[in-house]
PDB file of N, CA, C and O in Angstrom:
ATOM      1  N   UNK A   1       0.861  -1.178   0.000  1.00  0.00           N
ATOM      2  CA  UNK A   1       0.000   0.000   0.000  1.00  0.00           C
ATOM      3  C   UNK A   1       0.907   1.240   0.000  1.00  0.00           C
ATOM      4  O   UNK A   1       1.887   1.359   0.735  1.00  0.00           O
ATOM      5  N   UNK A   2       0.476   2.182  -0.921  1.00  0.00           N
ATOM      6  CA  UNK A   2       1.232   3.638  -0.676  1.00  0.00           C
ATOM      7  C   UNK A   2       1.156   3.921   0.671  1.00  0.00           C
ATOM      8  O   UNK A   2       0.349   3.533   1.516  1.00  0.00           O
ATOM      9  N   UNK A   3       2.558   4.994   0.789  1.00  0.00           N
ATOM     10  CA  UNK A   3       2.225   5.548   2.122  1.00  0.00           C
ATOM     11  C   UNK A   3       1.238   6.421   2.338  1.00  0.00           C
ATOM     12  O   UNK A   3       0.395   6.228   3.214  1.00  0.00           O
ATOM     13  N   UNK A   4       1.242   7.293   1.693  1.00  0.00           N
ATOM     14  CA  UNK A   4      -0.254   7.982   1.443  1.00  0.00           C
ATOM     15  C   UNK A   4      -1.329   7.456   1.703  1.00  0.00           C
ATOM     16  O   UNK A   4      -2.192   7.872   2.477  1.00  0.00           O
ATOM     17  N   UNK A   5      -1.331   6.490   1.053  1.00  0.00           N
ATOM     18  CA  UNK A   5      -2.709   5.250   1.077  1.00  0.00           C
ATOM     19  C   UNK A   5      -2.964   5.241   2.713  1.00  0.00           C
ATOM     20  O   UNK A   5      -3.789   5.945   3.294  1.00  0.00           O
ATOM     21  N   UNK A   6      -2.312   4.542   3.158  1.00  0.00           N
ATOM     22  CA  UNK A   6      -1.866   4.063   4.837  1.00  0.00           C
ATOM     23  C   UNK A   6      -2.096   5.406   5.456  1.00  0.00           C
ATOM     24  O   UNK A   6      -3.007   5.246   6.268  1.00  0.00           O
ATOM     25  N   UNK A   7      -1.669   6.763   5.460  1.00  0.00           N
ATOM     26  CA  UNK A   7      -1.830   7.646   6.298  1.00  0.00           C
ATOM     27  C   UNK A   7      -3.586   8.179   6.281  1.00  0.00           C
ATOM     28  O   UNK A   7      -4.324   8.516   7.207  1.00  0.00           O
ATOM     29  N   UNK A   8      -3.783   8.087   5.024  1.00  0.00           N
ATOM     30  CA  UNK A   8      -5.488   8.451   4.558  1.00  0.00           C
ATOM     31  C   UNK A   8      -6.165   7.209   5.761  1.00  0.00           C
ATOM     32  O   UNK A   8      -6.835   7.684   6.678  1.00  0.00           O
ATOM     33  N   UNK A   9      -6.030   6.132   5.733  1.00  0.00           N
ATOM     34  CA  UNK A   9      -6.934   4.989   6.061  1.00  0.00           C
ATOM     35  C   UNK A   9      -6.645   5.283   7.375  1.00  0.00           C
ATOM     36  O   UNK A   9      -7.688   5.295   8.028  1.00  0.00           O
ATOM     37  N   UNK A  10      -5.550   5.556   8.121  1.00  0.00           N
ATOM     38  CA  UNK A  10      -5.556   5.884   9.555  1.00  0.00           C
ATOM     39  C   UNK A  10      -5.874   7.009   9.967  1.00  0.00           C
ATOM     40  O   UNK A  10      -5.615   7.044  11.170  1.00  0.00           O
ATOM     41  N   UNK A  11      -6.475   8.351   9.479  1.00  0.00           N
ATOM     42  CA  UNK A  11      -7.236   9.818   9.578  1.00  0.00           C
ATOM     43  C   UNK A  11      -8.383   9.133   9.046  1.00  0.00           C
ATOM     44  O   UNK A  11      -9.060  10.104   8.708  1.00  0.00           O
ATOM     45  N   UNK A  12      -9.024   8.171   8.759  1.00  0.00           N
ATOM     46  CA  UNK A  12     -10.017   7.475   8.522  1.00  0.00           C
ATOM     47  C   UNK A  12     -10.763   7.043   9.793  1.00  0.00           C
ATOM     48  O   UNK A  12     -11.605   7.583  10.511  1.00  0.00           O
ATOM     49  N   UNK A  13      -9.975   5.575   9.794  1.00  0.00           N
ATOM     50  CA  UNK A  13     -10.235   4.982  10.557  1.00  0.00           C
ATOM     51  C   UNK A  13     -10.332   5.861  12.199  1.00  0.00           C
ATOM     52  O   UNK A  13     -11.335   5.635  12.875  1.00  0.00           O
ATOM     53  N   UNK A  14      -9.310   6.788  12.726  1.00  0.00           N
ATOM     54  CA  UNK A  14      -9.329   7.533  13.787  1.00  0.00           C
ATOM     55  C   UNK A  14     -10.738   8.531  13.657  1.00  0.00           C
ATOM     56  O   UNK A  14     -11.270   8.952  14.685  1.00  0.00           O
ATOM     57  N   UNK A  15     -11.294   8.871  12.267  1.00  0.00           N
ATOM     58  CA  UNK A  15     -12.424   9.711  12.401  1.00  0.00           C
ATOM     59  C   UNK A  15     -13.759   8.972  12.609  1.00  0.00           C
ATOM     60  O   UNK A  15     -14.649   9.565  13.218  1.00  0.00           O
ATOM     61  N   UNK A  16     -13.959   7.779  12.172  1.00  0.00           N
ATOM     62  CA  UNK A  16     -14.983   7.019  12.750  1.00  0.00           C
ATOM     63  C   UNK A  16     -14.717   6.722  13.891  1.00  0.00           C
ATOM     64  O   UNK A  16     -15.753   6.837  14.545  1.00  0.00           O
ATOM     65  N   UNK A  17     -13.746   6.340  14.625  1.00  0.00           N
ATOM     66  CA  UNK A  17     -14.087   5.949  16.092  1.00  0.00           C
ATOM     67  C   UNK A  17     -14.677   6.778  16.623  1.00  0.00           C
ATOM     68  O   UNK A  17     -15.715   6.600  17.260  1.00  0.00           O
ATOM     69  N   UNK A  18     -13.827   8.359  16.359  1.00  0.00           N
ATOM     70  CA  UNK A  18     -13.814   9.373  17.545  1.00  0.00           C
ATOM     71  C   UNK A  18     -15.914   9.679  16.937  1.00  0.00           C
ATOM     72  O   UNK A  18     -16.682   9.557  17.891  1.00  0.00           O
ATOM     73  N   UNK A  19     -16.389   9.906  16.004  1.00  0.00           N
ATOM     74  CA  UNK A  19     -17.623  10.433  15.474  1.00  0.00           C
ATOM     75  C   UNK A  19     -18.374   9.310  15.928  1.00  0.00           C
ATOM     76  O   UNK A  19     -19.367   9.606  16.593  1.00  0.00           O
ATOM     77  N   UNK A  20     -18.138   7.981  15.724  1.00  0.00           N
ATOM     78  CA  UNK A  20     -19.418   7.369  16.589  1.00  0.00           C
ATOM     79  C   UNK A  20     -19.064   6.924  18.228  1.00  0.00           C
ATOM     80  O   UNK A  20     -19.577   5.890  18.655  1.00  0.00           O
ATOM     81  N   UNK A  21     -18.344   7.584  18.947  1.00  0.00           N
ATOM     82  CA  UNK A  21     -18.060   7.205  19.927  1.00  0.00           C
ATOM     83  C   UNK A  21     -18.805   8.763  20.350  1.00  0.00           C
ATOM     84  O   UNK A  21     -19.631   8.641  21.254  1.00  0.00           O
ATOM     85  N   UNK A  22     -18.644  10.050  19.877  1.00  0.00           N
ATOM     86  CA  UNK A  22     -19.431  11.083  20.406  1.00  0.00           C
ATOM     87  C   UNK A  22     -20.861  11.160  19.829  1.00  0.00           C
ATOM     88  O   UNK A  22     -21.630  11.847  20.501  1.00  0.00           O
ATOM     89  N   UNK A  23     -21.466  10.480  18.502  1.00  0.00           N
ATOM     90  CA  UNK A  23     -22.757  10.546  18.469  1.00  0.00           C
ATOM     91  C   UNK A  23     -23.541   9.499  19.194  1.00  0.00           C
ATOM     92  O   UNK A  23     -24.745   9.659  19.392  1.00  0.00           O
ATOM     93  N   UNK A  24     -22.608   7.941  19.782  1.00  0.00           N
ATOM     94  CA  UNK A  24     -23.571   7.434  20.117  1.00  0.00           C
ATOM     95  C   UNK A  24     -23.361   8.192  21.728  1.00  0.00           C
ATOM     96  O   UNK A  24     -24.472   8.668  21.961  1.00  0.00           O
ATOM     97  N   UNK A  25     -22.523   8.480  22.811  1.00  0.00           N
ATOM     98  CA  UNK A  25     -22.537   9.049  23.568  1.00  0.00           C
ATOM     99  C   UNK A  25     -23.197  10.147  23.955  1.00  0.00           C
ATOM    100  O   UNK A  25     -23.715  10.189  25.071  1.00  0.00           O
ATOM    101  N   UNK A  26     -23.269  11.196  23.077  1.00  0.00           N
ATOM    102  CA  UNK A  26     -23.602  12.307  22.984  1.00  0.00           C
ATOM    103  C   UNK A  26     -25.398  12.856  23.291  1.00  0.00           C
ATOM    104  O   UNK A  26     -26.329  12.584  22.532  1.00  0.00           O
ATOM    105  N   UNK A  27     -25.513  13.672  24.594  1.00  0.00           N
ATOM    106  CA  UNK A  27     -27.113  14.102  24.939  1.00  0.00           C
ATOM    107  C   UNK A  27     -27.448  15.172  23.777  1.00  0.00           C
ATOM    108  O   UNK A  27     -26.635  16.096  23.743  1.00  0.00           O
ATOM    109  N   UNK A  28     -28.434  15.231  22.861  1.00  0.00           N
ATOM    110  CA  UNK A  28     -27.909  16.269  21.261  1.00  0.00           C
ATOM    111  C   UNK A  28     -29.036  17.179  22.601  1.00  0.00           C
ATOM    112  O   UNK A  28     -29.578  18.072  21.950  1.00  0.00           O
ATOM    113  N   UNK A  29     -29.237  17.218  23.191  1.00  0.00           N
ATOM    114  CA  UNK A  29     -30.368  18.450  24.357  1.00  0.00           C
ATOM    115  C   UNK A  29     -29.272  19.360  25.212  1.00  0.00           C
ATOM    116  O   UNK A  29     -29.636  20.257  25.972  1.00  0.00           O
ATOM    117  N   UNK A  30     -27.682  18.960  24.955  1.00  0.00           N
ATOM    118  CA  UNK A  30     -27.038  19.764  25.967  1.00  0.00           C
ATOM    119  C   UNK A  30     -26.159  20.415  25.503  1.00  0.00           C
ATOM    120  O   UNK A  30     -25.501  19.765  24.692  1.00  0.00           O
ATOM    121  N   UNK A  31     -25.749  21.670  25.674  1.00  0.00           N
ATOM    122  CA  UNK A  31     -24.941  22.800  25.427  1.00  0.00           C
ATOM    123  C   UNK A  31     -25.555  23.379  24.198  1.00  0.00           C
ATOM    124  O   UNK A  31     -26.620  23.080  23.657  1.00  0.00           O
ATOM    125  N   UNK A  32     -24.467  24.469  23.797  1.00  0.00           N
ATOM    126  CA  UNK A  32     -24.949  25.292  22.950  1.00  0.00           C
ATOM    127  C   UNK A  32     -24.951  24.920  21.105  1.00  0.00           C
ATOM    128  O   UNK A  32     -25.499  25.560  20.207  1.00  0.00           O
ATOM    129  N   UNK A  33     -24.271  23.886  21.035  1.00  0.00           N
ATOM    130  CA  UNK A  33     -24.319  23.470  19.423  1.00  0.00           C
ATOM    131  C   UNK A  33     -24.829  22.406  19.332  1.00  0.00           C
ATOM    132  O   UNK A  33     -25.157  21.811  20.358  1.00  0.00           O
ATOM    133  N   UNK A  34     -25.075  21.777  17.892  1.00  0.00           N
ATOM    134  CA  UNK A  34     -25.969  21.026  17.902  1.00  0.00           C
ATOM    135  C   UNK A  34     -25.278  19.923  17.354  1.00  0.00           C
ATOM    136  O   UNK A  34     -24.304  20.289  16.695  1.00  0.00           O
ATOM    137  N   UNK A  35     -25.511  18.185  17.413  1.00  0.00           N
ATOM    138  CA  UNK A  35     -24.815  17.125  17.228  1.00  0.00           C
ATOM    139  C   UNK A  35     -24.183  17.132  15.737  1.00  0.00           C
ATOM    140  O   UNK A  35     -23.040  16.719  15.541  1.00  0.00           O
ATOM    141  N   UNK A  36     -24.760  17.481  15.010  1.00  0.00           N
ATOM    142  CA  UNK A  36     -24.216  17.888  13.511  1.00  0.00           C
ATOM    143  C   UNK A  36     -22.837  18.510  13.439  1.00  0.00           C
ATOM    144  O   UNK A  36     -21.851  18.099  12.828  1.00  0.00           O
ATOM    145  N   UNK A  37     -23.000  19.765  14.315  1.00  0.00           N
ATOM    146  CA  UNK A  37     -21.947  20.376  14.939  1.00  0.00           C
ATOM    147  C   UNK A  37     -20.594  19.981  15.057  1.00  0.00           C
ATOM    148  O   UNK A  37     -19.481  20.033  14.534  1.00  0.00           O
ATOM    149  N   UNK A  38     -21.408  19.465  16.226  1.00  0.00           N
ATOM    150  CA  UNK A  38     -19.966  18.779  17.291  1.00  0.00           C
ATOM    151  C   UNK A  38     -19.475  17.604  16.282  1.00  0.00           C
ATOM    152  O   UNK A  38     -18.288  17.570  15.960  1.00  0.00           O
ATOM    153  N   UNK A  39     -20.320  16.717  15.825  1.00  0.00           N
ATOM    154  CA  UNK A  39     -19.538  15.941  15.406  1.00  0.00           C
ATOM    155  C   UNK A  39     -19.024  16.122  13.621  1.00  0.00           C
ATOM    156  O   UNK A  39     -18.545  15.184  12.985  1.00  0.00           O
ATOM    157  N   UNK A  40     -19.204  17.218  13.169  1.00  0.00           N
ATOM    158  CA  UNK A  40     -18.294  18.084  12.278  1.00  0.00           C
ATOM    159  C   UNK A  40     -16.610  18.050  12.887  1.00  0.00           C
ATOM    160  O   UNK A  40     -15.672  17.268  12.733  1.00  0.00           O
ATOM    161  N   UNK A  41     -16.810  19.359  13.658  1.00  0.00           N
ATOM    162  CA  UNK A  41     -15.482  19.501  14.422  1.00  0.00           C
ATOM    163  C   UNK A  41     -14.914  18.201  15.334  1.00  0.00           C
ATOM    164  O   UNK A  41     -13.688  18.285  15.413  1.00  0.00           O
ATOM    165  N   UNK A  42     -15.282  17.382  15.829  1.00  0.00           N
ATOM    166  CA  UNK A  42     -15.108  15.844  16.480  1.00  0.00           C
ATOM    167  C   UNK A  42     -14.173  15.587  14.852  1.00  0.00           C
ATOM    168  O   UNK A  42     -12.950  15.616  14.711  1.00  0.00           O
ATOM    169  N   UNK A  43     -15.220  15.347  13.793  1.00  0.00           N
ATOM    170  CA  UNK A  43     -14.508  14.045  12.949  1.00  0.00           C
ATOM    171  C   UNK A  43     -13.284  15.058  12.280  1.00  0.00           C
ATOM    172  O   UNK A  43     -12.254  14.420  12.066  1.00  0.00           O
ATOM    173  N   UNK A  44     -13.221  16.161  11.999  1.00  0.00           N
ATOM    174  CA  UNK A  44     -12.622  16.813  11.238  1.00  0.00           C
ATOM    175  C   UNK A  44     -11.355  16.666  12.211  1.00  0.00           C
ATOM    176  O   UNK A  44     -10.616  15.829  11.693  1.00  0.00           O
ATOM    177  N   UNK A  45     -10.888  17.068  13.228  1.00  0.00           N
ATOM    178  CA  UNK A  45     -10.142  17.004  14.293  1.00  0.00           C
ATOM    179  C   UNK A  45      -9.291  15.907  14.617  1.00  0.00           C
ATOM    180  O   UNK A  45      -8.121  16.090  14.951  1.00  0.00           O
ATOM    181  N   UNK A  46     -10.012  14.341  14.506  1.00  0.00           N
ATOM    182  CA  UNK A  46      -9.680  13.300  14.680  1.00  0.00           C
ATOM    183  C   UNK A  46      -8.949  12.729  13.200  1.00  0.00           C
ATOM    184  O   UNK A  46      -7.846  12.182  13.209  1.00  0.00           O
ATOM    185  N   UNK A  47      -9.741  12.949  11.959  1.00  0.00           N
ATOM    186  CA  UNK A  47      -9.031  12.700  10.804  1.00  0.00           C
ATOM    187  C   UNK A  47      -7.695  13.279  11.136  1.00  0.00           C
ATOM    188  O   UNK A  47      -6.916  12.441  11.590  1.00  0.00           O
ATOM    189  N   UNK A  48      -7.168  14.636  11.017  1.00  0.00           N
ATOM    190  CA  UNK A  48      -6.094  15.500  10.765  1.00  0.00           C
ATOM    191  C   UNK A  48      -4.952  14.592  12.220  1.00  0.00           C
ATOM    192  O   UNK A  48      -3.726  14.567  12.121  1.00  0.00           O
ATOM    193  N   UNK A  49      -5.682  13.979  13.374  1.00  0.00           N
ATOM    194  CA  UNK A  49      -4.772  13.928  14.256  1.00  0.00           C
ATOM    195  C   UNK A  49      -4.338  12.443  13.784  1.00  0.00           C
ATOM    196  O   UNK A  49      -3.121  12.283  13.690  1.00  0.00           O
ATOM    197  N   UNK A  50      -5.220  11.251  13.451  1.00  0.00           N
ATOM    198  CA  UNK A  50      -4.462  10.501  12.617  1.00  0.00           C
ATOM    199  C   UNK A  50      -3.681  10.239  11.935  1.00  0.00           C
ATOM    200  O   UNK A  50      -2.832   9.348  11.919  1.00  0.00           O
ATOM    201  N   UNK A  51      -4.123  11.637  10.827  1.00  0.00           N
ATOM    202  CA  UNK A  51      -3.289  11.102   9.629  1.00  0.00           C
ATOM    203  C   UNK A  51      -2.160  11.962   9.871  1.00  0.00           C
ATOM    204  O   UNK A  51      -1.167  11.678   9.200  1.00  0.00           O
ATOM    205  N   UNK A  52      -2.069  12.790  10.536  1.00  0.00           N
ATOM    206  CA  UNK A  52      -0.741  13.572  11.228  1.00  0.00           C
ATOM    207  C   UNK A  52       0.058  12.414  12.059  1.00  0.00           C
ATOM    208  O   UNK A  52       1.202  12.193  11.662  1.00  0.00           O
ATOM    209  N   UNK A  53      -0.372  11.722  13.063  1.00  0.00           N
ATOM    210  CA  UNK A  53       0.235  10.932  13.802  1.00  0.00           C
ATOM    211  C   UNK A  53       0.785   9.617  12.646  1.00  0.00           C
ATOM    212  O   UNK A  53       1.946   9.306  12.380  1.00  0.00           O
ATOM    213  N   UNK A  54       0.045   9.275  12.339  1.00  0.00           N
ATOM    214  CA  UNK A  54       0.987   8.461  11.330  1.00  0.00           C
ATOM    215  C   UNK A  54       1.726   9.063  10.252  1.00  0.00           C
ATOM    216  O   UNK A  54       2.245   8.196   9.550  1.00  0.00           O
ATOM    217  N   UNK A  55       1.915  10.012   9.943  1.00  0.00           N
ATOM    218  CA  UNK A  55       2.882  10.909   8.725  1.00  0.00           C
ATOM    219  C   UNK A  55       3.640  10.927   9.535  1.00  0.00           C
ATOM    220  O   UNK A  55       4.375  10.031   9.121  1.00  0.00           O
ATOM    221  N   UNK A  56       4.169  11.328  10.609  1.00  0.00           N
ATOM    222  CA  UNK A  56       4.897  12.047  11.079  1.00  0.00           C
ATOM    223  C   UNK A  56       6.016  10.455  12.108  1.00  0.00           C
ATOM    224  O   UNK A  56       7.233  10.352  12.264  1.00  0.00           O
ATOM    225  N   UNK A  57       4.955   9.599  12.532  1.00  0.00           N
ATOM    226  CA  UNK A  57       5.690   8.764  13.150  1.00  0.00           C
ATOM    227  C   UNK A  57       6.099   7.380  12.494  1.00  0.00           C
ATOM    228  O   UNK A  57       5.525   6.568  11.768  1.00  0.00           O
ATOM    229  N   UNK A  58       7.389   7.484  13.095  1.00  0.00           N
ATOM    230  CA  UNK A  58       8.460   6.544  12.796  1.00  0.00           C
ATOM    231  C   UNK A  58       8.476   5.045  13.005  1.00  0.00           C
ATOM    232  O   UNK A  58       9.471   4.389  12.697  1.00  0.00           O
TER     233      UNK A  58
END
């Protein structure tokens, strides 16, 4: 597999955990944004820290 390939599938794979681990968790009745929201910034956040953590590590 490209490395590329491999860094995409792990900012992948890290954005589904983190997005269904806060939508199935998640009360959508509490605070000020709404589950759409949060789990925008959740998956967007978790992709970039994946595929950063594997680019970057050795």
């Amino acid at each position: 597999m490209p490395t590329l390939g491999k860094h995409l599938v792990n900012g992948i794979v890290s954005l589904v955990i983190s997005v269904g681990f806060t939508v199935g968790l998640a009360d959508a009745d509490d605070g000020p944004w709404g589950l759409s929201e949060m789990a925008l910034a959740v998956g967007l956040s978790a992709f970039l820290s994946g595929f950063f953590t594997s680019y970057f590590a050795k």
